[in-house]
N, C-alpha and C positions, 0 to 999 in steps of 0.2 A: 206471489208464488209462495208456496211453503217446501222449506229447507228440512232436508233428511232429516239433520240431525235436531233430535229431540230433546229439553229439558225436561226430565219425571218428577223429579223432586222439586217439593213446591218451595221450600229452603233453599233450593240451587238456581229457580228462578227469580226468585227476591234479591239473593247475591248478586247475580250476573246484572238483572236489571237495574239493582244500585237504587238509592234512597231519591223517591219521586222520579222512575226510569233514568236519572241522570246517565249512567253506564250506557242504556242504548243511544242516548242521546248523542255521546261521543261515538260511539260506531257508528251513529245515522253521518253525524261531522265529518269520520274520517274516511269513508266509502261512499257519502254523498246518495244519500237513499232513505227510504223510509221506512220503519221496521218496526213490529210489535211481538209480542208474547200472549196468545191465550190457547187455556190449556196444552204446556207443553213445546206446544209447536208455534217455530218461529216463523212469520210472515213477514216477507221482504217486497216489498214495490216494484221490484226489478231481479232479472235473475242474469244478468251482464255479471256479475260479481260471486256467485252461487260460490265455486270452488273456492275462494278467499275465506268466503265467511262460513261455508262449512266448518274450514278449517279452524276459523276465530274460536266461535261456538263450542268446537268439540275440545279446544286446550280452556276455554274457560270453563266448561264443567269439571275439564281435572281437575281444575285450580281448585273448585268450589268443593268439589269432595275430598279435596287436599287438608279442606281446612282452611283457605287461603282470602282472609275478606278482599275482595274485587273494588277495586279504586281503579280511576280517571289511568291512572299513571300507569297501570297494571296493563290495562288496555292499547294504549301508547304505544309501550312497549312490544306485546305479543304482535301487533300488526308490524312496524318493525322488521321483526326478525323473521317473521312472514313472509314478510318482502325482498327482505333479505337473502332467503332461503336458508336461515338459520335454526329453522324451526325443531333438526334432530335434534340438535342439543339440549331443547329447551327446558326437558324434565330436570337437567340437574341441576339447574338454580332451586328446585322445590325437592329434590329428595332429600331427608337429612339435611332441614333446613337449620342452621344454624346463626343461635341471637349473638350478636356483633355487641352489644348493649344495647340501656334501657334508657328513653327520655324520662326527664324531670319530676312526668305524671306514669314513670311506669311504663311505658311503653315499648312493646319488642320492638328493636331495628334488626333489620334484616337486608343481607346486600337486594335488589332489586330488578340485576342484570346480572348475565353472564362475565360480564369485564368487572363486573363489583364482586362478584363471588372471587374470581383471580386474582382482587386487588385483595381483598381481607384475607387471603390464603398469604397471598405474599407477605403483607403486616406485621401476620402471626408469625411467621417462619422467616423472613430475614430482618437482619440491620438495618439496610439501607436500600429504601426502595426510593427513586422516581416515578412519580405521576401524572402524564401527560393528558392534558386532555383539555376541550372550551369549558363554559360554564353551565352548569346543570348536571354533569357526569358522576359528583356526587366526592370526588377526589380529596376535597379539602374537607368535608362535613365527616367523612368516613372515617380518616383518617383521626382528629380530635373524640369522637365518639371510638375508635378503638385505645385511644391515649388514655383517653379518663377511665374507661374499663381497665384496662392496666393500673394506671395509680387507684383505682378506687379497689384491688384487686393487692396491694399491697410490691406488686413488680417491679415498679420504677418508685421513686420519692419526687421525681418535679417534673414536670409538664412543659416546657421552653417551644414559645409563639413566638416567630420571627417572618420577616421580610422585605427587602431592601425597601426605603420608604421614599416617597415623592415622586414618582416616575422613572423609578431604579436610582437616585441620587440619595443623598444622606442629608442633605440641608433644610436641615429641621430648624434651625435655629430662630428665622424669620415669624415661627408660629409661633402662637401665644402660650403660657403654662407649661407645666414642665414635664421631665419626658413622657410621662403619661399622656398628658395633656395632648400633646403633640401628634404620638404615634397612634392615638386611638383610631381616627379616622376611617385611618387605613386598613386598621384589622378587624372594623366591623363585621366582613363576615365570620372569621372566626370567635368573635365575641357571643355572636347569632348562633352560635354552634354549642357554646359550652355551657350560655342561659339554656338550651333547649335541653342538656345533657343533666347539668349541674343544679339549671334554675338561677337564678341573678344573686339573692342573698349568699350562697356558699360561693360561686363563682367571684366573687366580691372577696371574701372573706379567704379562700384560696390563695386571692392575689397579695391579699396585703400580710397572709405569713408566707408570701415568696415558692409558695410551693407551684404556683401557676407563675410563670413569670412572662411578659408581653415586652420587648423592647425590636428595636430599629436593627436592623444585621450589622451595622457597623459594630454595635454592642457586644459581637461575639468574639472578635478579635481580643486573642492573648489567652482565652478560657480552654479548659478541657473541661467540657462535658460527661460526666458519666451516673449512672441512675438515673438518669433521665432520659424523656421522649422528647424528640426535639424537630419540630416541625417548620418548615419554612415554604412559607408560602409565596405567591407571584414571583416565582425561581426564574421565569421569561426574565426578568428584567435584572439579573443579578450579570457582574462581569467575570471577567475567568478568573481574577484576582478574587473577587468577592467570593465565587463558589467557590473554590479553592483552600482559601481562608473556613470558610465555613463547614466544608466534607471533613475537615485536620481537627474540629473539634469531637470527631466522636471519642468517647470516653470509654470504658469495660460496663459491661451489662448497661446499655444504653442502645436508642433506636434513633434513628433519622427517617425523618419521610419528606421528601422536597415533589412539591408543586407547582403545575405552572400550567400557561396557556401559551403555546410556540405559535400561534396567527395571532398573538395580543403581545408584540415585545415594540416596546416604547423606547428604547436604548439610540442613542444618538445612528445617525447613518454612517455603517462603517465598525458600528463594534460589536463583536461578536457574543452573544449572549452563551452566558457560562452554563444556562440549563440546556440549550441547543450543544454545545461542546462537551459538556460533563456527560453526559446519557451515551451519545457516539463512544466517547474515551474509556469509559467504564464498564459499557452493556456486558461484558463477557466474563468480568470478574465475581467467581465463587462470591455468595451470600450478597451479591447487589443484584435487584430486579427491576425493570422497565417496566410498568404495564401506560400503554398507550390506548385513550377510548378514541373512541368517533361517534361521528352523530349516532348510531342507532342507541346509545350511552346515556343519550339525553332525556332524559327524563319531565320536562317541562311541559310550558304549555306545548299542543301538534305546533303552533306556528313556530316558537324557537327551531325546533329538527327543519323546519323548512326552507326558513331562513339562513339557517347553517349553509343547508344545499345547495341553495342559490349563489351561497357566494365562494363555497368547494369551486363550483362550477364556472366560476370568472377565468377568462383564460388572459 
């Protein structure tokens, strides 16, 4: 069957179709059908699904006359919030789209969702945000790319990588080399974030004049913080003592952003995670904001959102 809605522009259907039709290829995956483009008009194998993909169809042409290059993930997403029935809102992640920062080769980032656009709003505009969410929402990666646009922007002077380390415990001591040595491990993914930001040679060279600093949360005990963006991440796993300790270090002109995953807390049975208690205790207080994702957030492979669901769905 052929679908109403029409592609004219021969640039808006090379977009949408994506480099070797890859793009329809994910819509044939994610509505389980079979689907081509010639001259203009889409032909589908099935017309069970017609109003879905109407729908797909006519927000990816906005996108594409937006200006918007069309990716895997683009696609993901719009179905999503499709399904969702989110789809009014969906122009304002694209109007007055605004660069968050640039990767290593140049490249605009851009929030990607509607809960990333709230999260970079909040960023900008308070002290002290919370960030909940699983993995792939974008929470931690966002958050260091809006860090280094700040120091690299002259706002803050130091960059502070924290999170309790070992399975929320501090007993580092057993590992080999020293603290560096030690805590890297663990904060490989924001290593992965600031090579992609910084690039590895500066990222390096950052660390060793202290202006990037990466240590264990026990390490923050006794310090005040200020000038600095101060990031803590897998906040799941910290104790009310530890958060606690760690909120009392903000400084004057300085930011906090604490992360976490509340279905990923590894904390002995029986103790109450300080990022589950801190967010409850704080929600309401002037210049702290919550932003909480969920799966439509996720931006990975379709299987990750599915697998989420599956197990949302365990009772």
């Amino acid at each position: 069957m052929k679908l109403k809605t029409r592609i004219e522009e021969i640039n808006d259907q090379k977009n949408i179709s994506g480099s070797h039709n890859q793009n329809l290829k994910v819509i044939e995956q994610l509505y389980n059908i079979e689907l081509d483009i010639h001259g203009g008009n889409i032909i589908v194998n099935s017309n069970e699904k017609q109003e879905k993909l109407e729908e797909m169809f006519t927000h990816l042409i906005y996108l594409s006359t937006k200006g918007v290059q069309i990716h895997e993930r683009d696609i993901i997403y719009l179905k999503s919030i499709i399904d969702a029935n989110k789809i009014s809102d969906f122009k304002k992640l694209y109007e007055g789209r605004k660069v968050i920062g640039y990767t290593f080769n140049n490249k605009p980032i851009y929030p990607k969702t509607l809960k990333q656009l709230e999260y970079v709003k909040a960023l900008d505009n308070t002290d002290l945000i919370f960030s909940i969410g699983s993995a792939g929402t974008g929470k931690t990666y966002l958050s260091i790319v809006h860090a280094v646009t700040q120091l690299k922007n002259g706002k803050i002077k130091k960059l502070i990588l924290t999170r309790p380390a070992v399975e929320a415990g501090e007993s580092l001591g057993f590992l080999p080399g020293d603290l560096k040595d030690k805590i890297d491990p663990y904060l490989r993914p924001l290593y992965d974030a600031l090579y992609d930001t910084f690039g590895i040679e500066q990222t390096n060279n950052l660390i060793e004049k202290n202006v990037i600093e990466i240590a264990p949360l026990a390490y923050m005990r006794g310090r005040t913080l200020e000038n600095a963006y101060i990031i803590l991440d897998e906040a799941q796993n910290t104790t009310t003592l530890q958060m606690k300790m760690f909120l009392t270090r903000l400084g004057f002109n300085s930011k906090m952003v604490v992360t976490g995953d509340i279905s990923q807390i590894d904390l002995p049975s029986g103790k109450k995670s300080g990022l589950v208690e801190a967010t409850n205790l704080l929600k309401n207080i002037p210049n702290i904001e919550v932003i909480e994702f969920d799966r439509y957030d996720v931006i990975r492979h379709p299987l990750v959102a599915r697998i989420l669901e599956r197990y949302e769905n365990i009772k």
